[in-house]
Structures are given as C-alpha cells and as structure tokens.
N, C-alpha and C positions, 0 to 999 in steps of 0.2 A: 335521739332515741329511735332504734327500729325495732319493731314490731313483726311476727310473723301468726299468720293465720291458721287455721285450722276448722273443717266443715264439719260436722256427723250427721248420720241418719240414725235416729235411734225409733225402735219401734219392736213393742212385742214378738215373739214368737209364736209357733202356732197356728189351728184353723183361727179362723176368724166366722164369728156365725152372728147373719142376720141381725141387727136390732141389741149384739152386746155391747157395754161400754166396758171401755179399757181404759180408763182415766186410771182407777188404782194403780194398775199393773205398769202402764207409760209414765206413771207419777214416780213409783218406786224404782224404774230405769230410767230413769233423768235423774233422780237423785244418788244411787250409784255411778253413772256414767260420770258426772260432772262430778262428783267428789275424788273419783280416782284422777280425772283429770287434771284438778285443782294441786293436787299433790306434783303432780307432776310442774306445778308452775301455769297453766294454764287457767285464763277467764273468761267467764261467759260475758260474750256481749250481745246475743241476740238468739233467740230460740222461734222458731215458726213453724205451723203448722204445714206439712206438706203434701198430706195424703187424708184423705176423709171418707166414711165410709158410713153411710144412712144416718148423717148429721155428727159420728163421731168421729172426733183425728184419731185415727191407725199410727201416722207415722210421723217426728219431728223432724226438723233442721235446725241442728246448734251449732251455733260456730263460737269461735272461741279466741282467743288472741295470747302472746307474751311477748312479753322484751325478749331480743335477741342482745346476746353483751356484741356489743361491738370492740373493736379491737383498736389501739391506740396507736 
C-alpha cells in the first residue's frame, strides 16, 4: 500500500491586532479545509501550530495523507 502526502498552511485572513484571539475564526477554517479535503479522499494525520503571536497560534500546519491505487 502507498501512501502520498500532502502539507497546508491554513491561517486567517486579514489585520491581525495586538492581544486578539482567533481560535473561533482558525477553528472554523480547519473545519472547512479539512472537510473539503476529506471529500477529496484525504486524512488528517497531524495538525501543529506554526506561527504564534502574543501567546496566540495565527497560523497551522496540516498535513494529511491517501492511498495512492497502485497498479497491478
């Protein structure tokens, strides 16, 4: 069985100002990202914080993985 990979950065649009959190708004684009991607065949195997800003994550990394068919 092989497998192929896939990375994103998903992270708000927009200013970003001092001291806001954006959990709601990176919550509800995670949850659209990953559902359109699911459809697609694609699963999350690991999501990380990779940007931070006055103690709140800005930006994720998801990566994601599927079976690729292999050919006989």
């Amino acid at each position: 069985m092989t497998f192929e990979y896939k990375t994103v950065v998903v992270s708000p649009s927009g200013l970003r100002v001092k001291g806001d959190d954006h959990s709601k708004e990176l919550a509800e684009l995670l949850s659209k990202n990953n559902n359109k991607l699911a459809k697609a065949g694609w699963r999350l195997i690991s999501m990380n914080p990779s940007m931070t800003s006055q103690g709140a994550v800005v930006k994720m990394l998801i990566t994601l993985e599927r079976k690729i068919e292999e050919d006989s």
